[in-house]
Structure formats: structure tokens, C-alpha cells
C-alpha positions in Angstrom: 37.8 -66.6 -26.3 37.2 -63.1 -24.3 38.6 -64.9 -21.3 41.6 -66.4 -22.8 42.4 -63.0 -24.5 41.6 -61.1 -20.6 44.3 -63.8 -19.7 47.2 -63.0 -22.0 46.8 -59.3 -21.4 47.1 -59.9 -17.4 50.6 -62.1 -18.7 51.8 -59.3 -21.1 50.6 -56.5 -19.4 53.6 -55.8 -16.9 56.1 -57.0 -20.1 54.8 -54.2 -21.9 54.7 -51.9 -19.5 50.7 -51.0 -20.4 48.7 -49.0 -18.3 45.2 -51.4 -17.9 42.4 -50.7 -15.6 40.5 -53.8 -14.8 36.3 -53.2 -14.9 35.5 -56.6 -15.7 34.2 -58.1 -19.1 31.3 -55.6 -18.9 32.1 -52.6 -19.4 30.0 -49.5 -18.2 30.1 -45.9 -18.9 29.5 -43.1 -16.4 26.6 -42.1 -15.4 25.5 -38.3 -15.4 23.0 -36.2 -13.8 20.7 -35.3 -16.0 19.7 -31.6 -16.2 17.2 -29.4 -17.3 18.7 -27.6 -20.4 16.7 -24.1 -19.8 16.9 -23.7 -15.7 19.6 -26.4 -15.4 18.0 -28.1 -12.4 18.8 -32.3 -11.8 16.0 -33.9 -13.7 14.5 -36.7 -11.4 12.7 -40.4 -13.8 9.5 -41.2 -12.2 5.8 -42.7 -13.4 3.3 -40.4 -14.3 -0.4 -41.1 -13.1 -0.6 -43.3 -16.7 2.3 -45.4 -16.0 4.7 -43.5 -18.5 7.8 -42.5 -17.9 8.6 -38.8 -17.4 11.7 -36.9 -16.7 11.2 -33.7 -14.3 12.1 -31.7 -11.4 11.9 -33.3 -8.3 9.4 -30.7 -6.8 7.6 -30.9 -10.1 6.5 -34.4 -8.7 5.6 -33.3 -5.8 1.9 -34.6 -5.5 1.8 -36.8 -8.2 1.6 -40.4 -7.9 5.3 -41.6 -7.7 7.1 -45.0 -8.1 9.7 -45.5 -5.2 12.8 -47.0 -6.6 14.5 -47.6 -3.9 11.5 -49.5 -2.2 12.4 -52.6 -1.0 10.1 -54.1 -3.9 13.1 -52.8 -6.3 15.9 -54.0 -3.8 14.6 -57.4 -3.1 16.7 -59.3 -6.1 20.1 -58.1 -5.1 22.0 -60.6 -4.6 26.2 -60.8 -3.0 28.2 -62.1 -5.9 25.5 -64.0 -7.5 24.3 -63.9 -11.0 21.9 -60.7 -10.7 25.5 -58.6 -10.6 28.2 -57.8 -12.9 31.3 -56.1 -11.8 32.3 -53.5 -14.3 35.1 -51.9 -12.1 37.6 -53.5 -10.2 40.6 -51.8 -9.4 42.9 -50.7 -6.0 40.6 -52.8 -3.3 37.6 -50.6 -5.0 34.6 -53.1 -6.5 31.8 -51.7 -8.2 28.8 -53.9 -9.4 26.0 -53.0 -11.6 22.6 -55.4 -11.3 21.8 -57.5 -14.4 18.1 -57.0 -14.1 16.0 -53.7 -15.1 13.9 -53.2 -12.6 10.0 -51.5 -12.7 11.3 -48.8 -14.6 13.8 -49.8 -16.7 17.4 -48.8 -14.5 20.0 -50.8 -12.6 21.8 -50.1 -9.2 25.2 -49.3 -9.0 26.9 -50.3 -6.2 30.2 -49.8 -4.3 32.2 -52.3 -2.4 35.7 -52.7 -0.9 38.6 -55.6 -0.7 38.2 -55.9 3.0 34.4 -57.2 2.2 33.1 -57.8 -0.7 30.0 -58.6 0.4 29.0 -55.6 2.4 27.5 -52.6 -0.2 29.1 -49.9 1.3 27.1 -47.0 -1.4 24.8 -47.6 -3.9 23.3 -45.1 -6.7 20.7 -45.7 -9.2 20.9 -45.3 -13.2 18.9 -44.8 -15.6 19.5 -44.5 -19.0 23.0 -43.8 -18.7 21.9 -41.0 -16.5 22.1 -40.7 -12.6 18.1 -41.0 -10.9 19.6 -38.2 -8.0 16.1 -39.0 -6.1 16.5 -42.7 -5.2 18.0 -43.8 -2.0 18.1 -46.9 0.1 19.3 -48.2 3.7 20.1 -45.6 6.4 21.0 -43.2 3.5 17.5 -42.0 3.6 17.7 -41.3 7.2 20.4 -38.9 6.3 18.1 -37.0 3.2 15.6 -36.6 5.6 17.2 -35.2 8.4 19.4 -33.4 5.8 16.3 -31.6 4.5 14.6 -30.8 7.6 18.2 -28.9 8.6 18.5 -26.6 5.2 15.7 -27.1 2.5 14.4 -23.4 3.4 17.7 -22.0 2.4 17.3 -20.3 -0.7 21.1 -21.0 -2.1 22.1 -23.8 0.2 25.6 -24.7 0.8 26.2 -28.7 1.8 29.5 -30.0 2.7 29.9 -33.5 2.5 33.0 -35.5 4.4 32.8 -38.9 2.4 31.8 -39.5 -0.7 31.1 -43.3 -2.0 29.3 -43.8 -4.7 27.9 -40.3 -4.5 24.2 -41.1 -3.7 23.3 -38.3 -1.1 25.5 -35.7 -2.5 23.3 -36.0 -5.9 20.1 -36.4 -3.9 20.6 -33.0 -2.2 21.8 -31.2 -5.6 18.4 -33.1 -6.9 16.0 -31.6 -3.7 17.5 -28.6 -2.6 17.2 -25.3 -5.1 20.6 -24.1 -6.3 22.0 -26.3 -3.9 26.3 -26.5 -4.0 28.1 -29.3 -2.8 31.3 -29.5 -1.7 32.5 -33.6 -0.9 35.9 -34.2 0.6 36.8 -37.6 0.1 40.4 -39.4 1.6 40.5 -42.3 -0.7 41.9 -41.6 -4.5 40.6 -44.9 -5.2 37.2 -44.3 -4.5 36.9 -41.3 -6.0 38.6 -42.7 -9.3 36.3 -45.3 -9.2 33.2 -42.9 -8.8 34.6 -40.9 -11.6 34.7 -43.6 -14.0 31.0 -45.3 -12.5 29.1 -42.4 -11.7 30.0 -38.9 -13.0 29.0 -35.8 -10.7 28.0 -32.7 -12.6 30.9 -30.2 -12.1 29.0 -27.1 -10.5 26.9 -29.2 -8.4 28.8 -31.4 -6.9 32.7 -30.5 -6.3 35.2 -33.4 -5.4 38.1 -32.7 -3.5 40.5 -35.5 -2.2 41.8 -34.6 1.1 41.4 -35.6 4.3 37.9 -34.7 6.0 40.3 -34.3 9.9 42.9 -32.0 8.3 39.8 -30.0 5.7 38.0 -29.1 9.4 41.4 -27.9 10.5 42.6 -26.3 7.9 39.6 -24.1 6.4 37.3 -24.3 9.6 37.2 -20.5 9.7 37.1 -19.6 5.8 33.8 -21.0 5.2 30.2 -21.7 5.7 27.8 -24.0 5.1 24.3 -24.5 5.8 24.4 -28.1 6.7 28.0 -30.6 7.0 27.0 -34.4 6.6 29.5 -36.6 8.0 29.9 -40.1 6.7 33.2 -41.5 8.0 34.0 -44.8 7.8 36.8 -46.9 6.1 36.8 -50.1 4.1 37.2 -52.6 7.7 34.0 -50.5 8.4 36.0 -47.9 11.2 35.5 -44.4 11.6 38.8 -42.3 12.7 39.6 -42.3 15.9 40.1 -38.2 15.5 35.9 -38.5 14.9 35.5 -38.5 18.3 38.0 -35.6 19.4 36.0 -32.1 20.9 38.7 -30.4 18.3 36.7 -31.9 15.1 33.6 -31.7 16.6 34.4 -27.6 17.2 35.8 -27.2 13.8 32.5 -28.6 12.3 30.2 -26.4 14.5 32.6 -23.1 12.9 31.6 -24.8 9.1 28.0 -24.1 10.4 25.7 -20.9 10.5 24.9 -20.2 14.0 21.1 -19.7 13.4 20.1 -21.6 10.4 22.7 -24.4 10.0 23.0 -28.0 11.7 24.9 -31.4 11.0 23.6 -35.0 9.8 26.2 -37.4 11.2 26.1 -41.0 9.9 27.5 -43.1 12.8 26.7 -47.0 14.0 25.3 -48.3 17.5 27.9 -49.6 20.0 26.9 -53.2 19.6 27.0 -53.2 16.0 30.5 -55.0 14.9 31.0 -56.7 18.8 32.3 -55.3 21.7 35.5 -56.7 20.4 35.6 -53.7 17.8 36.1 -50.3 18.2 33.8 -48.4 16.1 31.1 -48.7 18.2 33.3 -46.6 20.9 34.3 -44.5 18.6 30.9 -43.4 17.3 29.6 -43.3 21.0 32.3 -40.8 22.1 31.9 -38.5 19.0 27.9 -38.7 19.4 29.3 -37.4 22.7 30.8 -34.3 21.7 28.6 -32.9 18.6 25.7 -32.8 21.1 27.8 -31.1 23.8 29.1 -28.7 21.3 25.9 -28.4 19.5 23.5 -27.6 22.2 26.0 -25.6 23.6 25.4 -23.5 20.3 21.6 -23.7 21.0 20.3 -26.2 18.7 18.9 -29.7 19.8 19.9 -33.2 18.9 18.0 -36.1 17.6 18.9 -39.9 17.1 17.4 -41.8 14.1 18.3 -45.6 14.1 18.2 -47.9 11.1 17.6 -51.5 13.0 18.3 -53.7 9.9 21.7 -52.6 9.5 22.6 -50.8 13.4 23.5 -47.9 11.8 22.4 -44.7 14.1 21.9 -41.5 12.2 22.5 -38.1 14.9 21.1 -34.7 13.6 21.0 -31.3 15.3 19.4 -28.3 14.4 18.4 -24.9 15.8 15.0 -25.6 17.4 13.1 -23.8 20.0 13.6 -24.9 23.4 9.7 -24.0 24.2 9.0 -27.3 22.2 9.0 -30.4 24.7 10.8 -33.4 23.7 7.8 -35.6 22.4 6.2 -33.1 21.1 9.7 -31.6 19.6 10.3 -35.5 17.5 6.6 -35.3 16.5 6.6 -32.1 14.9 9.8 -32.5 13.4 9.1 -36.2 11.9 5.5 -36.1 11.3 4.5 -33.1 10.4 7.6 -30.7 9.5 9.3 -33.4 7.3 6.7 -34.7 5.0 5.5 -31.1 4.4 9.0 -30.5 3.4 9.6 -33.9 1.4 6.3 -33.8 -0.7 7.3 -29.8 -1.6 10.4 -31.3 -2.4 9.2 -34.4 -4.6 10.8 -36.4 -2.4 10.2 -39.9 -4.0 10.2 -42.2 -0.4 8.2 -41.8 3.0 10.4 -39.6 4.9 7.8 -40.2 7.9 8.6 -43.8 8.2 12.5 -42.9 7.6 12.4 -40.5 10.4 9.5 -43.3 13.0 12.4 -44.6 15.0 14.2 -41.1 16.1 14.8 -39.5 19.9 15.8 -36.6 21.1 19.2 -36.9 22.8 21.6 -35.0 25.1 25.2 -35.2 25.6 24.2 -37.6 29.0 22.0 -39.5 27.0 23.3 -40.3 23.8 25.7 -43.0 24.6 23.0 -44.7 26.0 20.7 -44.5 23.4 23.6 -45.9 21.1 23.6 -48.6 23.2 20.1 -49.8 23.7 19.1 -50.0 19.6 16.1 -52.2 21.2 14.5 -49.5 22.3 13.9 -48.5 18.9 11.5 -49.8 16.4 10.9 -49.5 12.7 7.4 -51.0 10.5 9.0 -51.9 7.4 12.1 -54.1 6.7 15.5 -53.2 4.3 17.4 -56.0 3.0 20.1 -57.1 5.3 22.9 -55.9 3.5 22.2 -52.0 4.2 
């Protein structure tokens, strides 16, 4: 009956001249952060050491006993299109899907796809509740927490600018980790942000959505403002970054967003190999890897290369670093020792030294070679295929 009635509406709709937005037979209502009401810090759902569920600040979990919800454990039913999903938005080439199954504790995933590929999660974000879980990450977006936190979690009133936005997952993790954290995300796409509006609503105040152009924004405002860390997650829905990535201007613009002592960049970007020789992304990412660490060490901060294996994606990060440190002993300080320190202060809720195992330090004459030999790179544990 519901599907015969879905069927006349899509017959009398344009007769009528009604406005419909199709999100599927089940329907779902944004998601919120969910805030503290006295200090108005993102509250972060975790089990306590009796198995309860408890709702606190993420650095109030900090050495507690902590159920990772983005584990692969928690992942490992997903399946593309099958019965464990139900799409509850569908509208301008935007898809988003919700999993039918609670997991461990009780929440679902929410997760973002395009026309071109239906079957490739682009961004996922967890909910619980009806409320956003702003400490639960999967794929190589971890990568990008934890390099994002070893570049700006000892700022007191961090400022993050964000170029691409998805489903929202990392800006809400950072608002989540990092205290009176602000986030600015620039997104190109009105349909994606319409669709993240309706799927997974950001607290105005902590995270800021503006639809422009992340090429023109660098341009445009490159000298009015500054922000302790820029993460840059560029790519379209055939999977492409802009070709204008890889231009020294951008790369310029985005070292002008950053402090000159404190700041640095996370820069989400995919190995050369990745979609064939026959594509260009690869080539694209290459020659912008190129030009953040030229303009970046030029600055005086060092660059580092984290690969995800499972899904080829390549993660570069630069920060201000002493150049005392040797390279091995520069990665092991930094993934070992600095970053867990930082993540369990934080109540970071995954193992941000297993995130970080696979990383390098690069130079602009080494980095498009390291992009290009992803073998050289190892990592323990396994992601489902699909990040």
C-alpha cells in the first residue's frame, strides 16, 4: 500500500507542482551533537567499567575502559545495498543510508554516498539516540584525527578550517576532542550540505557551514584569517580532486590560513596507483603532495605521510617540529609517544598509535615517491574494503 501510494505521488507530483524530497520509506531525523548543558562541551556515549552506558566529555574518558565503535568489530556487517541498510535520503545524486542493525551499544551508522557510485561510502558518522557520537571514526578518517590532534590539541581556543565537509564526521570529532574548538567547513556541493543538514545536524557555534568553493575561499580570505590547523579533504563524487589542488598558488594561500609557529595542515589525498594509471587523481594528489611540502618546509615545519593500505588513501601532515630531531626518531616520537599521550588526555576512543604505524617523513623530493610505492608501507589490523 505504502509503495503504491510512493508511486502516485511520483505521477502527480510534477501535475501539482509539489515540492517532495525523496528520503525513502524510512524516514530519519537529524542527528545533533549532544552538549553538556552547564559547560556546553560535545558529550561523547561510551561503556563505563560496568558495561553501562554513560554520556560524558571526551577527556572525561580518558583512562577509563572504553568501547571503540568504530572498531572493525562494529563495521563488520555493513553491507553495499543489502538488507543491513536503509536509505532514508535520496535526493540530487546525494544517497544517504542508515544501518538496520544496533550495534554493541545501541546506535547505527550513517553513511554518505554519491550517483557516480553507490557503492563506495564516501563519509560515514555514527548516531546515537538521535544524537551525533562526535568520537567515532572509521577508514583513513582516523588518520586525519590523529594527525589533526598532534598539529593543534595544545591550543587553548583552537581554530580548524575544514575544506570538504561530507557527512561531517571529523568536523564533529575535532569540536568533540579539542577544548573550545571552532570550526569553519567550506563545502562546494549544496547538495551535500542539504543532505547533511537534513541527516546529521551540526551545532551552530561549533561547527559553521559555508557553501563556497574551497579554491576561490583560499583566494579570497587567505589574508583575513587564521587558523591553527586547515584539513583538506577534496575530492568529488567520480572520486577526483581539483586540478587547482595541485597549484603552488593554493598551496601558498593555505600556508597564509596557518600560524607560522604553532599551525600545520592535515591533507587527505590517495596514492598514485589507486584508481589506475588511466586516472588522474593519482597525479593530481602526487603534484599537490609536491607543493605543501615545498611550501611547508620552506616555512620550517616537517612533513609526514600516513597511508591507509586497505583503501590507498595517503594522509600528508606538516607541523612545526625541531629539525634537531632525526627522521626515525622524529616519526617515533611523534606516533608513539607524542600522539597517544595526547589521544588518551583527549579521550580519544581508538588507537591513534596503530592509526599513525604506517607514517614517513617526507620531502618535497621524496614524496611522490612514497605515493607511489604504498608497498612499502604496512599496517597490523585490517578496515573493511569499502573505506
Amino acid at each position: 500500500m505504502r509503495q503504491l501510494l510512493v508511486l502516485l505521488l511520483r505521477i502527480v507530483n510534477p501535475l501539482l507542482g509539489l515540492k517532495m524530497e525523496w528520503r525513502g520509506l524510512n524516514r530519519a531525523s537529524p542527528a545533533r551533537l549532544r552538549l553538556d548543558e552547564k559547560s556546553g562541551e560535545v558529550l561523547i556515549p561510551a561503556l563505563n567499567q560496568n558495561g553501562d552506558l554513560e554520556w560524558r566529555t571526551a577527556r572525561n574518558w580518558a583512562g577509563e575502559y572504553i568501547n571503540d565503535p568504530g572498531s572493525l568489530a562494529s563495521c563488520i556487517g555493513w553491507t553495499v545495498g543489502g538488507e543491513t541498510e536503509k536509505v532514508i535520503y535520496q535526493k540530487n545524486g546525494i544517497r544517504f543510508s542508515e544501518t538496520a542493525a544496533l550495534d554493541a551499544l545501541g546506535g547505527t551508522w550513517r553513511c554518505l554516498r554519491t550517483s557516480e557510485n553507490f557503492g563506495v561510502i564516501q563519509s560515514a558518522i555514527r548516531v546515537l539516540h538521535g544524537n551525533i557520537h562526535a568520537g567515532a571514526l572509521v577508514g583513513y578518517t582516523r588518520i586525519i584525527a590523529a594527525a589533526a590532534l598532534l598539529v593543534c590539541s595544545e591550543s587553548k581556543k583552537p581554530r580548524v578550517l575544514n575544506l570538504g565537509l561530507g557527512a561531517g564526521s571529523v568536523p564533529n570529532f575535532l569540536c568533540a576532542h579539542l577544548r573550545n574548538a571552532s570550526v569553519l567547513a567550506i563545502e562546494l556541493s549544496d547538495a551535500v550540505v542539504q543532505a547533511t543538514r537534513h541527516i546529521v545536524t551540526p551545532e551552530p557555534g561549533y561547527v559553521d557551514i559555508v557553501l563556497d568553493d574551497a579554491i576561490n575561499f583560499s583566494t579570497n580570505y587567505a589574508k583575513e584569517y587564521q587558523f591553527d590547523l586547515v584539513v583538506i579533504d577534496l575530492f568529488d563524487m567520480q572520486s577526483k580532486p581539483p586540478s587547482s589542488l595541485a597549484s603552488p598558488v593554493f598551496a601558498q594561500n593555505i600556508a597564509s590560513f596557518v600560524h607560522d609557529k604553532a599551525g600545520g595542515v592535515v591533507m587527505n589525498l590517495i596514492t598514485i596507483t589507486a584508481l589506475g594509471s588511466a586516472h588522474s587523481a593519482g597525479t593530481i594528489c602526487a603534484d599537490a603532495a609536491y607543493q605543501f611540502v615545498q611550501t611547508f618546509t620552506d616555512q620550517g615545519k616537517r612533513a609526514f605521510l600516513t597511508l591507509d593500505p586497505d583503501t590507498e588513501n595517503a594522509v600528508l601532515w606538516c607541523l612545526p617540529l625541531p629539525r634537531f630531531l632525526p627522521s626515525p626518531l622524529a616519526v617515533k616520537y611523534l606516533t608513539t609517544f607524542l600522539a597517544p599521550a595526547r589521544a588518551s588526555k583527549l579521550g580519544v576512543q581508538f588507537d591513534v598509535r596503530a592509526q599513525l604505524a604506517p607514517t614517513i617523513e617526507v620531502t618535497a623530493d621524496t614524496v611522490r615517491a612514497a605515493l607511489s610505492a604504498s608497498s612499502s608501507f604496512s599496517r597490523s589490523s585490517k578496515m573493511p574494503s569499502q573505506y
